[in-house]
C-alpha positions in Angstrom: 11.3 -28.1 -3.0 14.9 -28.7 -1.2 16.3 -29.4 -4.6 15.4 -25.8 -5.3 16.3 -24.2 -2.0 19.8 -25.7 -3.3 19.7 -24.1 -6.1 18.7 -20.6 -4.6 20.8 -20.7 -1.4 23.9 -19.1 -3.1 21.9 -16.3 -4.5 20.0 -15.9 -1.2 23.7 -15.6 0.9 24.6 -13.2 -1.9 21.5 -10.6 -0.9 21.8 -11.4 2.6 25.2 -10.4 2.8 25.1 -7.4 0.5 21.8 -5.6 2.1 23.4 -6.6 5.4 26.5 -4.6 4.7 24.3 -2.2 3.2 22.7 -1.4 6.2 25.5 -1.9 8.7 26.9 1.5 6.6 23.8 3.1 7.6 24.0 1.6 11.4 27.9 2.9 11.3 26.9 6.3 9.9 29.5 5.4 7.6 26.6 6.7 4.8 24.7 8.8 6.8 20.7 9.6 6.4 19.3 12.9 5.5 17.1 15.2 8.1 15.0 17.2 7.0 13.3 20.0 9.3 9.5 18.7 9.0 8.6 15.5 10.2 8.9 12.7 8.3 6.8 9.6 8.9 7.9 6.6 6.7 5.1 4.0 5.9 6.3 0.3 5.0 7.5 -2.9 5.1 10.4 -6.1 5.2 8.6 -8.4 2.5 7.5 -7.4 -0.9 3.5 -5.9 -1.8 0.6 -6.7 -0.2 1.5 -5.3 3.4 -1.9 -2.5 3.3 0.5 0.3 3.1 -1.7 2.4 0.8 -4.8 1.8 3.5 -2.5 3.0 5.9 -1.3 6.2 4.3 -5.4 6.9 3.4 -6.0 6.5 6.9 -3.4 8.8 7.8 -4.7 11.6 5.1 -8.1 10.7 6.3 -7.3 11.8 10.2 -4.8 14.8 9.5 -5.2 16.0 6.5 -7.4 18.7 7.6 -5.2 19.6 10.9 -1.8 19.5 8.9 -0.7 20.5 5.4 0.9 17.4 4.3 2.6 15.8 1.1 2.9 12.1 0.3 6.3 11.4 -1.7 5.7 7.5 -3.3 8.0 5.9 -5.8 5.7 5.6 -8.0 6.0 2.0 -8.6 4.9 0.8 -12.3 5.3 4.4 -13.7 6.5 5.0 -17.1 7.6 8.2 -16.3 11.1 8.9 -14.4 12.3 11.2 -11.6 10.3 13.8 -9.9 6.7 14.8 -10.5 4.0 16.4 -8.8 0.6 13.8 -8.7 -2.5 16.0 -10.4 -5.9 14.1 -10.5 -6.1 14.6 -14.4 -3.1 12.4 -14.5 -2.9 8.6 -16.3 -1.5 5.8 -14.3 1.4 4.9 -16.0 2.3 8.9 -15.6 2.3 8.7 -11.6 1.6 5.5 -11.1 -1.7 3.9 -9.5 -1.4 4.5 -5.7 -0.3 7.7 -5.9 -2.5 8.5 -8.1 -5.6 6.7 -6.6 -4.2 9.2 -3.0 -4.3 12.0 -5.0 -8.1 11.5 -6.4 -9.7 10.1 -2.9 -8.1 13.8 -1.3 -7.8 16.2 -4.0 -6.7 19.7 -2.3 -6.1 18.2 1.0 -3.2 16.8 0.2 -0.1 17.0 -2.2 0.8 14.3 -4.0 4.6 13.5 -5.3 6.9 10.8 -7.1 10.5 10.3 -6.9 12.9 7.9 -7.0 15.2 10.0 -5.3 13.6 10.6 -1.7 16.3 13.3 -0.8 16.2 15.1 -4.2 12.1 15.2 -3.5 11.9 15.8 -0.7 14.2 18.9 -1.1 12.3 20.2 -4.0 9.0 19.5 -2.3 10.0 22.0 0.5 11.1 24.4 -2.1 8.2 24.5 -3.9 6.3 24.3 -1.1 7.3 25.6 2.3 4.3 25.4 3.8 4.3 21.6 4.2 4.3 20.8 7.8 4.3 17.1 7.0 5.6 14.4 4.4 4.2 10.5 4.4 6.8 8.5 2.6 5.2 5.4 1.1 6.9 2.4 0.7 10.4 3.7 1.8 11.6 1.8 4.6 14.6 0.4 2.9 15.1 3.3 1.4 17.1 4.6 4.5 18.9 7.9 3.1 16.3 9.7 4.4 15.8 9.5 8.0 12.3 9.0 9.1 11.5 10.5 12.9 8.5 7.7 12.6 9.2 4.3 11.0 5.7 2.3 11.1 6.2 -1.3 10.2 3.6 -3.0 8.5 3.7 -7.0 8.3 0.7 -9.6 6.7 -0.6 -11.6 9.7 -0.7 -14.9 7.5 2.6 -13.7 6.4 4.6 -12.3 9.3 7.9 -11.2 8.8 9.3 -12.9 11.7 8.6 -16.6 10.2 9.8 -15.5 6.1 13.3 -15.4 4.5 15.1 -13.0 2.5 14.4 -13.0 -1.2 14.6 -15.5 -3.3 14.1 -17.8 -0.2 11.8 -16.0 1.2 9.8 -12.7 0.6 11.8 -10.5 2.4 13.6 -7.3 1.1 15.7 -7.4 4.1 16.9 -9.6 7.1 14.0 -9.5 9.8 16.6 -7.8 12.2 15.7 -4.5 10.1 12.6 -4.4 11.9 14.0 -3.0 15.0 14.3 0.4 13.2 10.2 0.4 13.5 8.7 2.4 15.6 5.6 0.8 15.6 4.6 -2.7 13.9 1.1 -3.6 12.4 -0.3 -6.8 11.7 -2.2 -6.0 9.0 -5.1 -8.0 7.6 -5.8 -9.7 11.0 -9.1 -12.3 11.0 -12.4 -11.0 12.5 -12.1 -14.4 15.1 -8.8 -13.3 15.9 -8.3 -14.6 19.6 -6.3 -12.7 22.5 -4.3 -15.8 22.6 -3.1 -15.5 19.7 -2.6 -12.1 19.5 -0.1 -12.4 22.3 1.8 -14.8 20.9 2.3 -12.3 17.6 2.9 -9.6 20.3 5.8 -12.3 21.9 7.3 -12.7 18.9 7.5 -8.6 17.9 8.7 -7.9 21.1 11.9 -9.0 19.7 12.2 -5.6 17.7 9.6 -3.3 18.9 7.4 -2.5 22.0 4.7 -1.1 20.5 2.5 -3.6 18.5 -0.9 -2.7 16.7 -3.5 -5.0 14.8 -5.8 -4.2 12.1 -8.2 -6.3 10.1 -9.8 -5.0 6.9 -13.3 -3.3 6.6 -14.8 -3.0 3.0 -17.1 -0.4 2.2 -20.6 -1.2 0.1 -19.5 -1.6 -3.3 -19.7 1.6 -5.7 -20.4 1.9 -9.6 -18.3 3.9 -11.0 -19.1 3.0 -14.8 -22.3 2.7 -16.4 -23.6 0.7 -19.0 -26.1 -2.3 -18.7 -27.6 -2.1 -15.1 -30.9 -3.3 -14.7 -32.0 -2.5 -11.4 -31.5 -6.1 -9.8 -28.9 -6.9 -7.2 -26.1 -7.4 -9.5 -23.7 -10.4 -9.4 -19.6 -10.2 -9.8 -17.0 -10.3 -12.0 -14.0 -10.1 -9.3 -10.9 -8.6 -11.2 -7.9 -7.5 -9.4 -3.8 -6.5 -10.1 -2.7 -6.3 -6.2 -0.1 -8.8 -4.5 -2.4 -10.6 -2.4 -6.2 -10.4 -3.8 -7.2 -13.3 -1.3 -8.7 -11.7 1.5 -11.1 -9.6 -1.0 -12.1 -12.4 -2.8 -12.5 -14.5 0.0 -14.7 -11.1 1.5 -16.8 -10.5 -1.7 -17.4 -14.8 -1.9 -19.3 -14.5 1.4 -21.5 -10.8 1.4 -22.0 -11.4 -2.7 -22.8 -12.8 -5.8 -19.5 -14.1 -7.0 -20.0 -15.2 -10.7 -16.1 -15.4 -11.0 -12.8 -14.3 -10.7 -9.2 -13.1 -12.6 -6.5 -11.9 -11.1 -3.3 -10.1 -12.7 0.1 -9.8 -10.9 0.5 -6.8 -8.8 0.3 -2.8 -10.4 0.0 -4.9 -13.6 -0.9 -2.7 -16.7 -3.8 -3.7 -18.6 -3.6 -4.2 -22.6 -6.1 -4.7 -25.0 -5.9 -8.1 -24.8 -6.4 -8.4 -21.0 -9.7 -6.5 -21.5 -10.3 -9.0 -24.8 -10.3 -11.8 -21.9 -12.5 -9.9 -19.3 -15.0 -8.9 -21.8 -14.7 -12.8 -23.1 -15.4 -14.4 -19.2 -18.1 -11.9 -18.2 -19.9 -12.1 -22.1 -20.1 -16.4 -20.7 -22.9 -14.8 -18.0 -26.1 -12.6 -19.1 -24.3 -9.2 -19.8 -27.3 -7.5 -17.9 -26.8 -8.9 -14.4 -23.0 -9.2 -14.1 -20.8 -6.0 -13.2 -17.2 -5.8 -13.0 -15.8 -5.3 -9.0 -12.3 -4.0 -8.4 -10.5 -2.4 -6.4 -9.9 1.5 -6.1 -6.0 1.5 -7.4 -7.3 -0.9 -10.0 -10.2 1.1 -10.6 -7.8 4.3 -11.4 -6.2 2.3 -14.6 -9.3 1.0 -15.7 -11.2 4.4 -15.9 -8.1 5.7 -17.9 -8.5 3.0 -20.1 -12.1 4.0 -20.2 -11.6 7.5 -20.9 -8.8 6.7 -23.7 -11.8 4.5 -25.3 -12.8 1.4 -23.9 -16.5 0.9 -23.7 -17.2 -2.2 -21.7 -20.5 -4.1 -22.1 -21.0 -4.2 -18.2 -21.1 -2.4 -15.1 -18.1 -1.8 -13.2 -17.9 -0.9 -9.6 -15.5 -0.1 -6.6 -14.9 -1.5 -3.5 -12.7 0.5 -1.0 -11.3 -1.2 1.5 -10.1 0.7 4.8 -7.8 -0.8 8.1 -10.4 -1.8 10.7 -9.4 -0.9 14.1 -9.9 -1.4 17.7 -10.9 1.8 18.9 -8.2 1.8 22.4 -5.7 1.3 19.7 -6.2 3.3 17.6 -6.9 6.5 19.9 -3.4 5.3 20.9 -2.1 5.5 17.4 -3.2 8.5 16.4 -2.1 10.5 19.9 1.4 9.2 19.6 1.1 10.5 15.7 -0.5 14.0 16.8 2.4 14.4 19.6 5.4 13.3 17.4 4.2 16.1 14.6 3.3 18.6 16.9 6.6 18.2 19.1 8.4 18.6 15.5 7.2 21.3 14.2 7.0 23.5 17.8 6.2 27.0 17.0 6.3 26.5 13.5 
């Protein structure tokens, strides 16, 4: 292991320094951010996947969407496509991408639903196209600082906390941990049930460092739902776990204890399925009576397996959902969501 820190150190001092200068031009307004006239609240992170950011913007859409008109502008990570699009539900995964696209079906109407590489450019044309948007949720753009964000909500793994990683390819972070002083607010997402108040105040010691306002979540998992049918038989079902997201542990660990877990394969994060993926599920699951073992996965999983589905694939089994939703303490998050209501209704006044 030091033999290969050796090895990476040189490429590690060559990313530190270059995001480092990169955002002291921001600091220096040297390159200066873009302001746009609606609020923008930026949803995101320091280390690469698996932070909850897309439970984070559902919960958003969940509590607003019906007091504000608002878009969600995403990258569109693992898209085929390029530039900018507007998200429709009829849309394939590699099109829009799966989060977007899994946003866009849990909301419909609600919402709009965009990807662009270029946050300025989409952002611009977002307003153009529509000017009645009173909000925009950027997802996943917190080093993405040509924009500027009036909130900047910092999301960090509690068995991963930014505050004890490096910066890539030491660590897992995208950018030195100092960036986190331009949050806002900082979650610790993914926090244990037994999570003790002594050890909450030693994260909240630690975050103090770069923000006063510190909120923790843990994950809450709804009942499973099918969404494909094709074997049931009536009986509690056991599970094929398969998942494509960057840190599939808590689930598994989750669906382990409340179910029948028959077993488990996991693909790297937004990873696109090909025929011979689904060669190898249907091989592991086809080991087990095909009757009694569905397929669970998760929603943005779930949206490039029913497009698979719909392009042809006819699985022997079952396959069913599980949604998965921040779990909250209910002084905190009254908290959250007032300082969210005031920071949107201050922006947009008498508009």
């Amino acid at each position: 292991m030091m033999i290969l820190k050796i090895v990476l150190f040189p490429f590690y001092l060559l990313y530190y320094t270059a995001v480092s200068l990169r955002n002291l031009l921001y600091d220096r307004k040297i390159i200066r951010s873009v302001s746009f006239d609606v609020p923008v609240i930026n949803v995101g992170n320091l280390s690469v996947g698996g932070n909850g950011k897309t439970p984070m913007v559902e919960y958003l859409m969940s509590e607003f969407s019906e007091k504000w008109k608002i878009a969600v502008l995403s990258r569109g990570y693992g898209r085929k496509s390029k530039g900018f699009r507007e998200v429709l539900p009829e849309d394939l995964a590699i099109d829009s991408g799966d989060e977007p696209l899994q946003i866009k079906r849990a909301f419909g109407e609600k919402i709009k639903v965009f990807v662009g590489e270029d946050r300025v450019e989409a952002i611009t044309k977002i307003l153009f196209q529509y000017p009645e948007i009173q909000c925009i949720v950027l997802d996943d753009a917190y080093q993405h600082r040509a924009v500027k964000a009036g909130l900047n909500l910092l999301l960090t793994d509690f068995s991963k906390p930014f505050f004890r990683d490096y910066v890539l390819p030491l660590g897992r972070l995208r950018e030195p941990r100092k960036g986190a002083k331009r949050a806002d607010m900082i979650f610790v997402t993914k926090c244990p049930n037994n999570l003790t108040n002594e050890l909450k105040n030693s994260y909240k010691n630690e975050l103090k460092l770069y923000s006063d306002k510190a909120f923790f979540t843990g994950l809450k998992y709804a009942q499973p739902k099918k969404i494909y049918h094709k074997a049931s038989t009536g009986s509690k079902p056991s599970y094929f776990l398969v998942t494509a997201i960057a840190n599939p542990a808590p689930l598994e660990q989750f669906a382990r204890e409340n179910y029948s877990v028959s077993g488990v394969l996991h693909f790297r994060d937004h990873h696109n399925f090909t025929k011979s993926d689904l060669n190898q599920i249907e091989a592991k699951i086809a080991n087990f009576a095909p009757a009694s073992i569905e397929m669970l996965t998760t929603t943005k999983d779930a949206v490039r397996f029913m497009d698979l589905v719909n392009a042809g694939w006819k699985p022997s089994f079952d396959i069913s959902v599980i949604q998965v939703v921040p779990d909250w303490n209910e002084n905190e998050k009254l908290s959250f969501n007032k300082i969210i209501d005031n920071y949107v209704r201050t922006s947009l006044g008498d508009r």
